[in-house]
C-alpha positions as CSV (number, residue, x, y, z in Angstrom):
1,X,-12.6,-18.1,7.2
2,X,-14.5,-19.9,4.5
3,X,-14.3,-19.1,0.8
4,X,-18.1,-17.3,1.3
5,X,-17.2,-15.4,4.1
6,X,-14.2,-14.2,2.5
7,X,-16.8,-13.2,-0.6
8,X,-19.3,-11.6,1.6
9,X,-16.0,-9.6,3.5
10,X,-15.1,-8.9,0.1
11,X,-18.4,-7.4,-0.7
12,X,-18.9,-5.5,2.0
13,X,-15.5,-3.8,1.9
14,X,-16.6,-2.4,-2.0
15,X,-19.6,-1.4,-0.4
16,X,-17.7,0.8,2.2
17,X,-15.8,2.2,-0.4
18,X,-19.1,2.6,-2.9
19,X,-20.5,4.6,-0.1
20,X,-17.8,6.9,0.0
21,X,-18.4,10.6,-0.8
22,X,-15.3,10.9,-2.8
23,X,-15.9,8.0,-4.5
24,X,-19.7,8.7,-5.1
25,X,-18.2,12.1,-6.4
26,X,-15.9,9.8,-9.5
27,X,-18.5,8.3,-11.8
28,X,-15.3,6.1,-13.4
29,X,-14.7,4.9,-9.8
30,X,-17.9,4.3,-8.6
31,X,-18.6,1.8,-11.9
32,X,-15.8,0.7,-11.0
33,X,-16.6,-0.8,-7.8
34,X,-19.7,-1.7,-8.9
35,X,-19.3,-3.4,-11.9
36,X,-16.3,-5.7,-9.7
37,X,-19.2,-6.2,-7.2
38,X,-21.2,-7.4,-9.8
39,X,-19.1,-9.8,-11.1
40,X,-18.0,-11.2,-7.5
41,X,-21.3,-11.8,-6.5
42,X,-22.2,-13.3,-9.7
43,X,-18.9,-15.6,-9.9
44,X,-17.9,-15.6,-6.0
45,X,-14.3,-15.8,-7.5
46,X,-12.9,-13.3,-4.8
47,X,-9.1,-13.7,-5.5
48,X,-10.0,-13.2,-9.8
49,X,-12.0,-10.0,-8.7
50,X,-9.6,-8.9,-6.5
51,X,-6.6,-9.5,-9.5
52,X,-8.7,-7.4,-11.7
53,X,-9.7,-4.4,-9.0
54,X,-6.2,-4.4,-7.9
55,X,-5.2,-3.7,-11.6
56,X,-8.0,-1.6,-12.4
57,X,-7.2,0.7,-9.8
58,X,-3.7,0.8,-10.9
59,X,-5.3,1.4,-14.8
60,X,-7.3,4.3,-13.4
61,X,-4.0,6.1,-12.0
62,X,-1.9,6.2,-14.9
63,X,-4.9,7.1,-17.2
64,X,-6.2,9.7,-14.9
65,X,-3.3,11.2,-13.6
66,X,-5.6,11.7,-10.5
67,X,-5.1,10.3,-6.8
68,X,-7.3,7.9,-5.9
69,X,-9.1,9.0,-2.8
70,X,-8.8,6.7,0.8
71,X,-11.6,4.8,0.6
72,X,-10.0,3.5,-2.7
73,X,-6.8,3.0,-1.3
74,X,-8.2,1.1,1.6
75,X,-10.0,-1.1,-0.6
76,X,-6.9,-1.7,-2.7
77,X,-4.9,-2.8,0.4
78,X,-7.6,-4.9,1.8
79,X,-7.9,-7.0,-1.6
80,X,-4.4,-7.3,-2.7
81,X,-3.3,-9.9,-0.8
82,X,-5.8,-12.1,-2.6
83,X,-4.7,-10.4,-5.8
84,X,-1.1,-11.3,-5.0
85,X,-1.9,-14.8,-4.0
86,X,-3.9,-15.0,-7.9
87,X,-1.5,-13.7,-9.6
88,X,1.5,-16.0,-8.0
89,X,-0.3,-19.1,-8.7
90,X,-1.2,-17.9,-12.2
91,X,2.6,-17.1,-13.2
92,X,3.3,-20.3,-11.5
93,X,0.6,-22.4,-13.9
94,X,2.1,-20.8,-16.6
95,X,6.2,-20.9,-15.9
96,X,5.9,-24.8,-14.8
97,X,6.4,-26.2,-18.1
98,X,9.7,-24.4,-18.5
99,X,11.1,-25.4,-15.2
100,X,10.9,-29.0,-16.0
């Protein structure tokens, strides 16, 4: 899969979870979502976006106190692998000078 269909994927997996009634029924989640969409389709960076969301939904949690609902779970797990792959590289970048 290219890098743009991996964005589009991307894109349409927050608009699954955007459409979501439990979702639509969070205003902090739905902006959310939307502003991440925003900013993926503005900088097609999908593992960044996916670093952040990933985060972000983990932000919400321990602010909130609150669940998140499925649709925001299943969007979590769909992105995180490209959130994991980001974040590896990026604590790689950053650890190499002390290796050597």
């Amino acid at each position: 899969m290219t890098s743009e269909q991996k964005v589009e994927q991307m894109l349409d997996d927050m608009s699954v979870a955007f459409s979501d009634s439990d979702i639509k029924a969070s205003p902090e989640l739905r902006d959310i979502i939307f502003n991440y969409a925003k900013e993926l389709d503005s900088k097609r960076d999908y593992h960044l976006i996916a670093s952040k969301l990933v985060k972000r939904f983990v932000m919400y949690y321990w602010e909130t106190n609150k669940e998140l609902p499925p649709a925001a779970i299943r969007l979590h797990n769909q992105v995180k692998p490209y959130a994991t792959r980001y974040d590896g590289i990026a604590i790689s970048t950053m650890l190499l000078p002390t290796w050597f």
